[in-house]
Structures are given as C-alpha cells and as structure tokens.
N, C-alpha and C positions, 0 to 999 in steps of 0.2 A: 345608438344607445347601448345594444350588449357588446358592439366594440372596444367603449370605452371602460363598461365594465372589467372585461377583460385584460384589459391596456392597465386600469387600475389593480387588478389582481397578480399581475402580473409583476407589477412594480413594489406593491405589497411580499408578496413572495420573493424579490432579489435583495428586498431588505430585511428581512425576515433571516436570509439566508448567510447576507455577512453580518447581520447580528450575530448570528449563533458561530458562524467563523470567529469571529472576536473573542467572544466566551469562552471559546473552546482552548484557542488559544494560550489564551488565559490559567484557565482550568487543567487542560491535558499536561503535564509536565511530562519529560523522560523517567523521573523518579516516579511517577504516579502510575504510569505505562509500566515499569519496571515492576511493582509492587503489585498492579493486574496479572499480569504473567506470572509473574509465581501462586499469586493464590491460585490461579485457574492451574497450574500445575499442579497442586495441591489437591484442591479437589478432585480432578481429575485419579492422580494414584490413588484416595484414600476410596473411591466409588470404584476401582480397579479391585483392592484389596478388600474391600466389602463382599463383592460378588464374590469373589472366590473363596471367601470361609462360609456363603452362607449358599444354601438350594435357594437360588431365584429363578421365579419363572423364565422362559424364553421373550414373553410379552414385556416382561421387565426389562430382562438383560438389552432386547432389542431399544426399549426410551431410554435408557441409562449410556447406552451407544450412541444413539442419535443427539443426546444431550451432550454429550463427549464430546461431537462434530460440532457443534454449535459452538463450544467450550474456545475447540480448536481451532477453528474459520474466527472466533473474535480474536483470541492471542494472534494472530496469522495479521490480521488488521491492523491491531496494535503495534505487532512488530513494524508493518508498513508507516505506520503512523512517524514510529520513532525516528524509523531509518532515511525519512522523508525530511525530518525535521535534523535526522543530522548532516546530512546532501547539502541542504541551507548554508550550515555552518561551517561545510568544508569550504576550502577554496577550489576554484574550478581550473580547473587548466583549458587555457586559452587556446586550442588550434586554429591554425591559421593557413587558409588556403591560399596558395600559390598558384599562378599560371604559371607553366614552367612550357617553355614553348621547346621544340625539337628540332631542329636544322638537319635537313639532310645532306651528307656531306658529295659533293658531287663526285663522281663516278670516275677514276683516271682513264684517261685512253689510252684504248691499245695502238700499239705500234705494226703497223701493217708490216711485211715481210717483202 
C-alpha cells in the first residue's frame, strides 16, 4: 500500500514536472531572458550608487551584497538558460570516429659479412 503510494507520487511529480517544462518553454523567451538581465543589471548599479552617496550601515551593505549575489547567480542561470537554448539551434558538427588500424612495417635484414 505505501508502495504504491509512493509509485503514485512519483508519477504525479514527472508529470508535474514536464508540465512545467512545457510552460516554461513557452514563457521563457531569449527576448524575456534578455530583458531579465538588464533589469537585474540595473538594479544591481542603482543599489551600488545608493550606497555609496548614502552612510549605510555595515549590517545593510552586508544584505544589499548578498542580495547582489542572488541577483548574480540568477542572471548567471539565465544566461545558462539562453545559451542552452541557443546550443539547440545551432547545428552540431558531426565527429566521426575512425578505426584507423597501424601496420608495422617489417624490419629489412641485415646482410651478414
């Protein structure tokens, strides 16, 4: 019985899961990616040039930094995201391995004296 539970939740969550693949799909454009990244740029300088005309605490400057990280690890994603989707649309160059086998060429003999 909590097997099948399980087995059910399990399947629930892989379709849960290319739902939201679908969506995302959908939704995520390069243009929309593109227009993320600049705002998080944006805020990013204007929270730069805040701080520095105004006395902020240390306890401040230090969440204003860490939010800056977080800012940067999602544009960092996003970029992944884009560049992932444009990998897709390249075309791939096809390598192709060869057996290339090696002959060794046999040894001439010496001529005794």
């Amino acid at each position: 019985m909590a097997r099948e539970k399980v087995e059910k939740g399990l399947e629930a969550a892989k379709r849960l899961e290319r739902h939201l693949e679908e969506i995302t799909k959908k939704v995520v454009t390069k243009e929309t990616m593109t227009h993320f990244i600049n705002a998080g740029t944006e805020a990013l300088q204007a929270a730069n040039a805040a701080m520095k005309q105004m006395n902020v605490p240390e306890e401040t400057k230090t969440r204003i930094h860490k939010a800056e990280k977080e800012m940067l690890l999602a544009v960092r994603s996003a970029i992944d995201v884009v560049l992932s989707e444009l990998d897709k649309e390249m075309p791939q160059k096809k390598s192709e391995l060869r057996k290339i086998e090696i002959k060794h060429a046999a040894k001439p003999k010496r001529k005794s004296k």
